[in-house]
FILOTI-498159 format. One record per residue (C-alpha): residue number from 1; residue in three letters; chain; x, y, z. Coordinates in steps of 0.2 Angstrom, whole numbers. Example, Ala and Ser with C-alpha at 12.3 -4.5 7.8 and 13.67 -1.06 7.14 Angstrom:
BEGIN
1	ala	A	62	-22	39
2	ser	A	68	-5	36
// end
This chain:
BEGIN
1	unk	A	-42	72	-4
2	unk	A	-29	64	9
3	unk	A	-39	51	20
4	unk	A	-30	59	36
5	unk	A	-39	76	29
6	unk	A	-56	72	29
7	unk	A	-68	61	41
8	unk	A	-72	44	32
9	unk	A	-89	41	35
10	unk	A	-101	25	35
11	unk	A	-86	14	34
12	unk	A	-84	11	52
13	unk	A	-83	-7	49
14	unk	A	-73	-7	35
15	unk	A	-60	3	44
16	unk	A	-61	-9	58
17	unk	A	-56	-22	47
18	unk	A	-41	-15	38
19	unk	A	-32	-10	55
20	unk	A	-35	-27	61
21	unk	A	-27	-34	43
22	unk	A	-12	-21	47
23	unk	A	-10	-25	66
24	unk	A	-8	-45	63
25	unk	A	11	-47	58
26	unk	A	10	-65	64
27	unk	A	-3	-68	50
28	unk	A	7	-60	37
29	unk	A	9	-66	21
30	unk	A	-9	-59	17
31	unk	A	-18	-49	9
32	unk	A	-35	-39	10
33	unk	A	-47	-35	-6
34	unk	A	-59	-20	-5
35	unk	A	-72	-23	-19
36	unk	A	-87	-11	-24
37	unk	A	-96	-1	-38
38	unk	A	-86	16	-45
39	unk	A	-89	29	-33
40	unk	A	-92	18	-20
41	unk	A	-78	22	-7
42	unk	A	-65	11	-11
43	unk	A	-51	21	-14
44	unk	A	-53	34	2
45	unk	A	-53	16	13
46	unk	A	-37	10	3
47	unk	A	-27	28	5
48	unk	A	-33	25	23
49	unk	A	-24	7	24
50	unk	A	-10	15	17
51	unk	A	-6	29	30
52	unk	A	-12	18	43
53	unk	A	3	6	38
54	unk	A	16	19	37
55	unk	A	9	24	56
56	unk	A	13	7	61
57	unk	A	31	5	54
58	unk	A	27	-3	36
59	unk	A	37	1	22
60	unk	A	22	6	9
61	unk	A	25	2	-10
62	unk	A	10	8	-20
63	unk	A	1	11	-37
64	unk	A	-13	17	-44
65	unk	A	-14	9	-61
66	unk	A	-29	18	-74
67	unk	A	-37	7	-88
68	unk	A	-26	18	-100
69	unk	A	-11	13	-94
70	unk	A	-14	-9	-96
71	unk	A	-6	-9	-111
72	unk	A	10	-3	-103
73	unk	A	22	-18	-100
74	unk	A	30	-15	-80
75	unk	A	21	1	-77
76	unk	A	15	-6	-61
77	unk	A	30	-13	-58
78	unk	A	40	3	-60
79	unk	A	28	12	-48
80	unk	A	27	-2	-37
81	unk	A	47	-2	-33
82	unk	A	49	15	-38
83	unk	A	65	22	-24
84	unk	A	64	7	-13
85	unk	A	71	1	-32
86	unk	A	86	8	-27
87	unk	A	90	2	-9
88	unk	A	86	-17	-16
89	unk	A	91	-18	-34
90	unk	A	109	-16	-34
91	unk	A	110	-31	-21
92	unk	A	101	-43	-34
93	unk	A	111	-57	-40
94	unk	A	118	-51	-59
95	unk	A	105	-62	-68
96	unk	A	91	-54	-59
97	unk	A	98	-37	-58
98	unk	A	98	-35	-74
99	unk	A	80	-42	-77
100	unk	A	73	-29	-66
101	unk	A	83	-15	-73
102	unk	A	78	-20	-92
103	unk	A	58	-23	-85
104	unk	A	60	-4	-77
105	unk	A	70	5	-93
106	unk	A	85	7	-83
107	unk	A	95	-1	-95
108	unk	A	97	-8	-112
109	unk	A	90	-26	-118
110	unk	A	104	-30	-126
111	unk	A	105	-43	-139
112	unk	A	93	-53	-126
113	unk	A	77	-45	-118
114	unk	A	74	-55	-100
115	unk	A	63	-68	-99
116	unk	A	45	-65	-87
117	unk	A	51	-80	-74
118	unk	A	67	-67	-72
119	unk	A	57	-54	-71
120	unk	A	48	-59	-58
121	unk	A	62	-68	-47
122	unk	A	69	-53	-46
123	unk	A	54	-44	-42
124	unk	A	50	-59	-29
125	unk	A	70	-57	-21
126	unk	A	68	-36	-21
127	unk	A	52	-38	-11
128	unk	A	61	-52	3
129	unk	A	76	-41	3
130	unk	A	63	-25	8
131	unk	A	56	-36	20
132	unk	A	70	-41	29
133	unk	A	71	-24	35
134	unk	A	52	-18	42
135	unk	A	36	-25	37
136	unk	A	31	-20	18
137	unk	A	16	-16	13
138	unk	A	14	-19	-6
139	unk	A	-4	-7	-13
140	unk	A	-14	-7	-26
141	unk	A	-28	3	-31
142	unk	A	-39	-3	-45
143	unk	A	-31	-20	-46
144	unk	A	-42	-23	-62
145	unk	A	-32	-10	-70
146	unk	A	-15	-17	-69
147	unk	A	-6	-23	-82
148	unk	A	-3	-39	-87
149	unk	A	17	-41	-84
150	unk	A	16	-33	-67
151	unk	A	1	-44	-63
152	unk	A	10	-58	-68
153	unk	A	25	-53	-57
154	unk	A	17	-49	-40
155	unk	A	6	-67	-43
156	unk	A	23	-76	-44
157	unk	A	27	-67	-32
158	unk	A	13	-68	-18
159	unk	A	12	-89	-21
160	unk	A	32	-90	-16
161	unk	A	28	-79	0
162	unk	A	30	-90	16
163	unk	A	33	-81	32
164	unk	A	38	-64	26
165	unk	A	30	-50	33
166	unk	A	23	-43	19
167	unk	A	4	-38	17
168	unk	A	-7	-34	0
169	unk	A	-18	-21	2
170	unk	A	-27	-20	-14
171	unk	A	-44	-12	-22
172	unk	A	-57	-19	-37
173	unk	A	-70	-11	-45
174	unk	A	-84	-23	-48
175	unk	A	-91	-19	-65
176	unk	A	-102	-35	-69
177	unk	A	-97	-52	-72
178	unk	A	-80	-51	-64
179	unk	A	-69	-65	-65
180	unk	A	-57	-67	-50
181	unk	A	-39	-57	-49
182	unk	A	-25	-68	-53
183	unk	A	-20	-63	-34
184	unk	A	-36	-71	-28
185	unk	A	-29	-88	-32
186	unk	A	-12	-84	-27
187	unk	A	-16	-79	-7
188	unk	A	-32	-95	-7
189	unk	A	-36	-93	11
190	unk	A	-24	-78	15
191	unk	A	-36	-68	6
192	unk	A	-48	-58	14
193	unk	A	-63	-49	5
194	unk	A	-71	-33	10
195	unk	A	-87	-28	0
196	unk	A	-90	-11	1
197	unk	A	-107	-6	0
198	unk	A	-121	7	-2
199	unk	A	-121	21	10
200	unk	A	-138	23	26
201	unk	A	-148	37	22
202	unk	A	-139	45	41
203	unk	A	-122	41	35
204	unk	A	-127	49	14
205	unk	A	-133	65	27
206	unk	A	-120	67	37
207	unk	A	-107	68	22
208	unk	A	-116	80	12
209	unk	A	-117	90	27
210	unk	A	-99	87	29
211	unk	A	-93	89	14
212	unk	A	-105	102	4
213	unk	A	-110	110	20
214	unk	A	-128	108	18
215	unk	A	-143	103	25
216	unk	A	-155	97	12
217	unk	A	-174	95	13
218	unk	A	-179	79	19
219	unk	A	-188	73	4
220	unk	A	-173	79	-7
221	unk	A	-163	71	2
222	unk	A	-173	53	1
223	unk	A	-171	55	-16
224	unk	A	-152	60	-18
225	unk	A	-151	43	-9
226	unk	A	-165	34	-20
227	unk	A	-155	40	-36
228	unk	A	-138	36	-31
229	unk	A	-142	20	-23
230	unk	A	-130	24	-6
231	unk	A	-117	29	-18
232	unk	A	-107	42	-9
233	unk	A	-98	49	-27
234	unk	A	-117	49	-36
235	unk	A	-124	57	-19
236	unk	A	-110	71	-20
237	unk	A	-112	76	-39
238	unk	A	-132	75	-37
239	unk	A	-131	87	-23
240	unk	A	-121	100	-34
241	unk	A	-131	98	-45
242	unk	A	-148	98	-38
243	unk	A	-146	119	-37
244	unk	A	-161	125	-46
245	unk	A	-167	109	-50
246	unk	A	-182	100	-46
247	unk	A	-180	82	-39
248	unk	A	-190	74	-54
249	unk	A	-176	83	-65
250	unk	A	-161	77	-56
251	unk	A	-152	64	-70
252	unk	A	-156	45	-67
253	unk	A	-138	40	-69
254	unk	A	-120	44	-65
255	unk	A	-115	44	-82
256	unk	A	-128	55	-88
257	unk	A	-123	67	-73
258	unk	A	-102	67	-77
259	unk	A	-107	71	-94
260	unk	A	-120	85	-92
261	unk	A	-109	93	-81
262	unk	A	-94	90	-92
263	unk	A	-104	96	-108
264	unk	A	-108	114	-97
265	unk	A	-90	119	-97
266	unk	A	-83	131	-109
267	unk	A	-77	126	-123
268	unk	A	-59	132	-120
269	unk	A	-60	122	-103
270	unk	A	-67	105	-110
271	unk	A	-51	108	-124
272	unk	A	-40	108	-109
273	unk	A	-49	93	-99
274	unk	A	-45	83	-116
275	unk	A	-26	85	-114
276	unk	A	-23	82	-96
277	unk	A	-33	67	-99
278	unk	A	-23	60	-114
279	unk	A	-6	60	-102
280	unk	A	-4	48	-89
281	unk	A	5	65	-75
282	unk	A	-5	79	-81
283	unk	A	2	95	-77
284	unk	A	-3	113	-78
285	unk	A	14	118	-90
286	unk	A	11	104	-100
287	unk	A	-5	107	-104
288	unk	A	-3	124	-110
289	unk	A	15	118	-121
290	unk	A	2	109	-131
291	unk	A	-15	119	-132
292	unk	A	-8	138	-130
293	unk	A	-20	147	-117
294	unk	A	-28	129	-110
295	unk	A	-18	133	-92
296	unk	A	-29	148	-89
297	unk	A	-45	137	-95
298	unk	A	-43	125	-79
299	unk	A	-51	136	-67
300	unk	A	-70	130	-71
301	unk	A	-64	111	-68
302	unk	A	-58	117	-52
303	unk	A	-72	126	-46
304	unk	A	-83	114	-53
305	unk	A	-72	100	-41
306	unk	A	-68	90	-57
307	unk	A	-48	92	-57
308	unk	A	-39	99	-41
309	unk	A	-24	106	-44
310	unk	A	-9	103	-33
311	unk	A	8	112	-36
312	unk	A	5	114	-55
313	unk	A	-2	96	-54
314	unk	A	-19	89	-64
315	unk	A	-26	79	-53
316	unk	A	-44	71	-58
317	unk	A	-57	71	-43
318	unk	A	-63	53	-46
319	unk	A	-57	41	-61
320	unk	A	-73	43	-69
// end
């Protein structure tokens, strides 16, 4: 759901903080990390940030890379300049020009493919030339997901970044022993970090009642929160699926709980699931050119607020 859509809740300081990051051009060069657990919040802050920067006059420049798509050489990079591409590209000198063009399969290699340092001088002069024009916000959501040219290219980037007003609004999920982002290093003291963590028992209240529409038992509620640790996705699928369960039934772990409730599709419907999750822009048509019938078989993933579906669109509820 759009952040401008819904009331963001428990993250008052948080919110705080990335409109203070977006309302300080005269500290610009910077950037902002959100860091948290899956399910934690992170990306609802972060599409939050973004509107927030197109309401005060930033040119926005996102992606939202998946751990399927790392192997894919620019594919950040291609989302990242996307139209603005066009406006800045053309102007490049030749060299670069054509670097970038070749990096975002707008043209042929030729005899000679372009070089990474290329690559990402072009990417550094496209993002200078954007800026010369309004403040430029460059996003990123899951940050650890990016691929490895594209993160190589905004890091050369950011650390050849002086007094340009562009910001770096990105997101991590923190999974265990995390080693830094390349980015980290590259903004040193620019860098801010934002920990996102778990949810009060009030705030875990309030979004069930907001968001569900109902009020739970006390003690059930307790032990939503116990479960899920604060964790506002966690809370939200054990509060579907506390319905004629006991609380000592409710699952133990996240993972458990997507796949129980996965595992209770039809067949026909988890068929479906399979190949919108196997294409990187998942649509209803697509889906039903390679299974015959798997269109019609979306509805229970909707219903069951695993996919919504926008304009014939797949669109997954959470990453996990």
């Amino acid at each position: 759901m759009e952040a401008a859509a819904i009331a963001i809740v428990g993250r008052d300081e948080e919110l705080s903080l990335v409109a203070a990051f977006l309302q300080a051009p005269h500290e610009l060069p910077a950037a902002l990390l959100l860091e948290g657990e899956a399910g934690i919040g992170k990306s609802t802050v972060w599409r939050h940030g973004v509107e927030l920067a197109r309401g005060n006059g930033f040119r926005v420049l996102e992606t939202r890379p998946s751990e399927s798509e790392t192997a894919l050489s620019f594919a950040g990079l291609g989302d990242l300049l996307g139209e603005a591409g066009n406006d800045v590209v053309p102007d490049l000198p030749p060299p670069q020009r054509r670097a970038l063009e070749v990096a975002l399969l707008l043209r042929e290699p030729g005899e000679t493919r372009p070089e990474a340092r290329e690559i990402s001088t072009a990417f550094l002069g496209a993002l200078r030339a954007l800026a010369r024009r309004q403040p430029l916000l460059v996003a990123v959501d899951d940050a650890q997901w990016l691929d490895v040219p594209s993160s190589a290219a905004i890091d050369y980037a950011a650390r050849r970044l002086r007094d340009e007003p562009i910001a770096l609004l990105l997101t991590r999920r923190l999974i265990g022993d995390d080693e830094p982002l390349p980015l980290e290093r590259a903004f040193d003291d620019r860098l801010r970090r934002v920990g996102l963590g778990p949810l009060s028992l009030g705030s875990l209240h309030r979004l069930l009642r907001e968001r569900l529409d109902v009020a739970l038992p006390r003690p059930l509620l307790r032990r939503i929160h116990e479960l899920s640790g604060g964790n506002p996705f966690f809370a939200l699928e054990l509060a579907r699926a506390q319905a004629g369960e006991r609380e000592d039934q409710l699952p133990e772990t996240l993972g458990t709980l997507v796949r129980d409730r996965l595992a209770a599709l039809p067949a026909a419907t988890q068929r479906a699931l399979a190949v919108a999750a196997a294409v990187q822009q998942p649509t209803a048509d697509l889906v039903e050119k390679v299974a015959e019938g798997a269109a019609d078989a979306l509805g229970p993933a909707e219903q069951a607020h695993i996919i919504e579906l926008r304009g014939g669109c797949i669109q997954f509820a959470h990453p996990l």
